[in-house]
C-alpha positions in Angstrom: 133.5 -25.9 -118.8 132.0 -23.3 -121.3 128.8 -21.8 -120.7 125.9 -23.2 -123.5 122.3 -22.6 -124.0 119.9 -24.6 -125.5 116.3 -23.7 -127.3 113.8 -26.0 -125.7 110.8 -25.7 -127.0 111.1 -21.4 -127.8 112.5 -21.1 -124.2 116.1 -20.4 -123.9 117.9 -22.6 -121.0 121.3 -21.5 -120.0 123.9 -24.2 -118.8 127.0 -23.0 -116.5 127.8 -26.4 -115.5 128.5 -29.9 -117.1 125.0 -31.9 -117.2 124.2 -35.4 -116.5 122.6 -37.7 -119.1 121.2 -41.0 -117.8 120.6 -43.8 -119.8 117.6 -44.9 -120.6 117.2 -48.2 -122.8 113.9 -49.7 -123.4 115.9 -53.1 -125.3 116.2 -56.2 -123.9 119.6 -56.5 -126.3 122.4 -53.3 -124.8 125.7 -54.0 -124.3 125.3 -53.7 -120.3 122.4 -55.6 -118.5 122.6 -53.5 -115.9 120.7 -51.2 -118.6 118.3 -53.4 -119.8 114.5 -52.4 -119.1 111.7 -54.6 -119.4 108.2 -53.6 -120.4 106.5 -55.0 -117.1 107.3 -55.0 -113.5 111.3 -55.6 -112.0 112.8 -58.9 -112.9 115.8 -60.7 -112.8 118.7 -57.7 -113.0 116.4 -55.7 -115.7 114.3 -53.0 -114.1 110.7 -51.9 -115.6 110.9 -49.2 -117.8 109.0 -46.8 -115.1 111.5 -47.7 -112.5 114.8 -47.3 -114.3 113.2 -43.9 -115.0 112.1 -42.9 -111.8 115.9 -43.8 -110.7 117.5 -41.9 -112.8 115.4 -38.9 -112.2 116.4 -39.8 -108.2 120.1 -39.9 -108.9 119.8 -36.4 -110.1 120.2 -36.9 -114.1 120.0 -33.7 -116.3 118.6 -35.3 -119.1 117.8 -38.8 -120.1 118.7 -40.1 -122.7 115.7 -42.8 -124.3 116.8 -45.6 -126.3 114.4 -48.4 -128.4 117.4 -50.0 -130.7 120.8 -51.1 -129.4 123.6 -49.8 -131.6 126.4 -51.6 -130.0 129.1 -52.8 -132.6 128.4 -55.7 -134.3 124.2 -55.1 -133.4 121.4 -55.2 -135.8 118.6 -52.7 -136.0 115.2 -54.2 -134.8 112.3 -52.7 -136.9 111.4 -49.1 -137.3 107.7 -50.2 -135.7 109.7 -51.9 -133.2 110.9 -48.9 -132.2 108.7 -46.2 -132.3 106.8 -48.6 -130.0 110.4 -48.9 -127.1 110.8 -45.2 -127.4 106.8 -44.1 -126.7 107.2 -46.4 -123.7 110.4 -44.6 -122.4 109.6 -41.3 -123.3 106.1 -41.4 -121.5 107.5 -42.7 -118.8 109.8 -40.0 -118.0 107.1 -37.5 -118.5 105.0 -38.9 -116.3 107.2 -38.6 -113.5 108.6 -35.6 -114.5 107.7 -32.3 -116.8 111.2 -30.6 -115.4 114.3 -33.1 -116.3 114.8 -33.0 -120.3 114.7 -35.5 -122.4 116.4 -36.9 -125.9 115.7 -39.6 -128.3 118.7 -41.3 -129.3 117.7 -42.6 -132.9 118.7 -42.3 -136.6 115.1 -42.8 -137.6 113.6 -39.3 -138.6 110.4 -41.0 -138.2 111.1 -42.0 -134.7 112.2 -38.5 -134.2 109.1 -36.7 -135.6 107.2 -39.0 -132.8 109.4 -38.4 -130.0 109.3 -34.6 -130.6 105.6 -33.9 -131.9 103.7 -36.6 -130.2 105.1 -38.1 -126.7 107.3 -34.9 -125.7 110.8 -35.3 -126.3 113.5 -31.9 -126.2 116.2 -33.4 -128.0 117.3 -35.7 -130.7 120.3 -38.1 -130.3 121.8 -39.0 -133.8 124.8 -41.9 -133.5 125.0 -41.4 -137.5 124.7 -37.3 -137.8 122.3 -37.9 -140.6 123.7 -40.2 -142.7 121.8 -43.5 -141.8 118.5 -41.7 -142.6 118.6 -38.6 -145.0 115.2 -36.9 -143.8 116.9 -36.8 -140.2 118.8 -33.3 -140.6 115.6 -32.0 -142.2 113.6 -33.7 -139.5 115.4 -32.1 -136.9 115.4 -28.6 -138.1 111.7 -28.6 -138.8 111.0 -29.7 -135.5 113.3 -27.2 -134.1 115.0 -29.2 -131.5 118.8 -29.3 -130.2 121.2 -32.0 -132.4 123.3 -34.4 -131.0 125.6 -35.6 -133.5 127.3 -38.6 -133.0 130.8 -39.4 -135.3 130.7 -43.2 -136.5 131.3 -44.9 -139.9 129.2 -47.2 -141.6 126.6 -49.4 -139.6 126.8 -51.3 -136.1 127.6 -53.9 -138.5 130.3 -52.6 -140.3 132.0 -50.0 -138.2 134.5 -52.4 -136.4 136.1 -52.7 -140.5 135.9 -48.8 -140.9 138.8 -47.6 -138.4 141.7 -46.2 -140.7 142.1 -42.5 -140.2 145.3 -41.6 -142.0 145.9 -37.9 -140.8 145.3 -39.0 -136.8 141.9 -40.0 -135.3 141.5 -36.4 -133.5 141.9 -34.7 -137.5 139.7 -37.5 -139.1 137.1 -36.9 -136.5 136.7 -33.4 -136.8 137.0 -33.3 -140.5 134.4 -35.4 -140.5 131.8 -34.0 -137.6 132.8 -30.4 -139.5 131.2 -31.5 -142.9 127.9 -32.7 -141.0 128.1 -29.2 -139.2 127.6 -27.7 -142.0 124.8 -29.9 -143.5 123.3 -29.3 -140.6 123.5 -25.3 -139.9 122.7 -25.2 -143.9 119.3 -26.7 -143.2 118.8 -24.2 -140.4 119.4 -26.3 -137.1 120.6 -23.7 -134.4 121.4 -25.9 -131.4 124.4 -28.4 -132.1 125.6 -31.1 -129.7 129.3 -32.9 -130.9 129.6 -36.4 -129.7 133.0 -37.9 -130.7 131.7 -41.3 -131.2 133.6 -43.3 -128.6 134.0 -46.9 -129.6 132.3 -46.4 -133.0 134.7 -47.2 -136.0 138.1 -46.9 -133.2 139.9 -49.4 -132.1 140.8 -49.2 -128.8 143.9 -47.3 -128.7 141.9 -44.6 -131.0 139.6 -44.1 -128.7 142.6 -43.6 -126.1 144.1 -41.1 -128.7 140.8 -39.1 -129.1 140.5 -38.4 -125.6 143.6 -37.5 -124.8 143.1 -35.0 -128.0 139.5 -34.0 -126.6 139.9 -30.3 -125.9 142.3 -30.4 -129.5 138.7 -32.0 -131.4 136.7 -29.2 -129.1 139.0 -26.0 -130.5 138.7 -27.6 -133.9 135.0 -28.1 -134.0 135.0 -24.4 -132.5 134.1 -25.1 -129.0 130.6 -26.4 -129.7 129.2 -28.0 -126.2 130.8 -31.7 -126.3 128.8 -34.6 -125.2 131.1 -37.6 -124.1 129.7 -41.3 -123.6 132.3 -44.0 -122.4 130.3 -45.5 -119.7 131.3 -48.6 -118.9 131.9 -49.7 -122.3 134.9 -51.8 -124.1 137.7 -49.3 -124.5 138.0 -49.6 -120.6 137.3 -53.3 -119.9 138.8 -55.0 -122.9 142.0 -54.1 -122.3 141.7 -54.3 -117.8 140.3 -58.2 -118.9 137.3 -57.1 -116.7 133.5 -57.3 -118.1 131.1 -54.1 -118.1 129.9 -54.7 -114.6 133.3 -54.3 -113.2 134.3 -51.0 -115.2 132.2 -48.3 -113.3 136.0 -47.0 -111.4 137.0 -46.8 -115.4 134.0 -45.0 -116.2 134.7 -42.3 -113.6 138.0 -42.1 -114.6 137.6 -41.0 -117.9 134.5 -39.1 -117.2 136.5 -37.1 -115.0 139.3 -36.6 -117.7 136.5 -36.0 -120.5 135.1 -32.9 -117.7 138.8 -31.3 -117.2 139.0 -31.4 -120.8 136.0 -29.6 -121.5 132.8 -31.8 -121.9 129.6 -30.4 -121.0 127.1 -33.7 -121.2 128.4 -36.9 -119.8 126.1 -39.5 -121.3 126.3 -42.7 -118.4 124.5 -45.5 -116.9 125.2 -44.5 -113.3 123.9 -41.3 -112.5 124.5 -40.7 -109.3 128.4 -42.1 -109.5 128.9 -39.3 -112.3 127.0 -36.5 -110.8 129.7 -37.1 -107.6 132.0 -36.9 -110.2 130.8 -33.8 -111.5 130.4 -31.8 -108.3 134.1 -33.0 -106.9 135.7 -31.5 -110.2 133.7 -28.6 -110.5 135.3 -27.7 -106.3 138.2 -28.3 -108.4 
């Protein structure tokens, strides 16, 4: 993996190693119920909010990674008040336990990411749309200052699944398209950029297949910008197995561990301590 450094706050941190980004989602609606928080104490297979976040911080994550509106395919957004409201809860929980693990928003609301950042404490934004669902985001972000993740998708949750032809190769599509929001984004004056591919956003399966085994290709292309990869346990590896995603964590760690060889430096997951095994076995490698 390629060294990286990150502005947090005006105080340069320097990465030698691939980080860990848990998964925080304050919905009752994600694709995985083993991710589901709830707003009060443990119940059923949902955790409270505080708990998920004080296991994630246990497990050894590098960053976590708060959510307040499931984007999964075919999802729709709950309300921008909605929200702000998940993503204060999440976000003060992790602080509370913690002033040293970082953590990032994942929202295409630049209101939600003016909050996050200026009020409740937030390092880093987490963009599934790289700007386009919300055009004050890129100007959001670089008045705030913060380090950009920016996810490649198509369209909405809603319409993504209908958005998949990429005529020149899914590796070419995606960068052409992650290099155009690049630009957007160092025009405004954002300094710290994060690629995320965008795995199982507008890709079919074997697409998704395709990019990863073209990961390092999309990295040289996109000039070896630190890569953030997120395929925990989600449909590219159970669809096709016929399993559910409660039985795809051994996929998961496949792929992560492909995704690391091939030069990602965040793996964004659901089990944290699974992955940072992961991570420590293929760095002795």
């Amino acid at each position: 993996m390629k060294q990286f450094s990150l502005n947090i706050h005006g105080s340069i941190r320097e990465f030698s190693r691939p980080l860990v980004m848990g998964i925080l989602n304050v919905t009752p609606d994600s694709f995985y119920p083993g991710s589901r928080t709830l707003d009060g104490e443990d119940a059923g297979t949902a955790l409270g909010v505080k708990a998920m976040a004080a296991r994630l911080i246990a497990e050894g994550a590098d960053i976590i990674d708060v959510g307040g509106c499931s984007t999964r395919p075919g999802s729709a957004p709950v309300s921008e008040q909605e929200e702000m409201r998940r993503v204060r809860l999440g976000v003060e929980a992790v602080r509370k336990l913690s002033s040293e693990v970082l953590v990032s928003v994942d929202t295409f609301r630049s209101r939600v990411a003016r909050g996050a950042v200026e009020e409740w404490g937030a390092d880093i934004i987490n963009d599934i749309s790289a700007g386009l669902m919300d055009e004050g985001m890129i100007p959001e972000v670089a008045r705030l200052g913060v380090p950009y993740i920016m996810m490649h998708t198509r369209g909405t949750p809603d319409t993504m699944g209908t958005l998949t032809e990429y005529p020149e190769g899914v590796v070419a599509g995606v960068a052409s398209e992650l290099r155009g929001r690049i630009i957007e984004a160092q025009l405004a004056g954002i300094a710290d950029i994060i690629i995320d591919p965008g795995f199982g956003f507008a890709k079919t399966v074997g697409q998704n297949y395709e990019l990863m085994a073209g990961l390092d290709v999309l990295d040289a292309m996109l000039d070896n910008r630190p890569m953030l990869v997120g395929i925990s346990r989600k449909s590219m590896i159970y669809k096709p197995l016929g399993l559910t995603p409660a039985d795809s964590l051994p996929g998961t760690i496949a792929l992560d561990t492909v995704a690391l060889q091939k030069g990602a430096a965040i793996l964004r997951v659901h089990d944290v301590a699974a992955c940072r095994q992961t991570v420590d076995v293929v760095e002795m490698l």
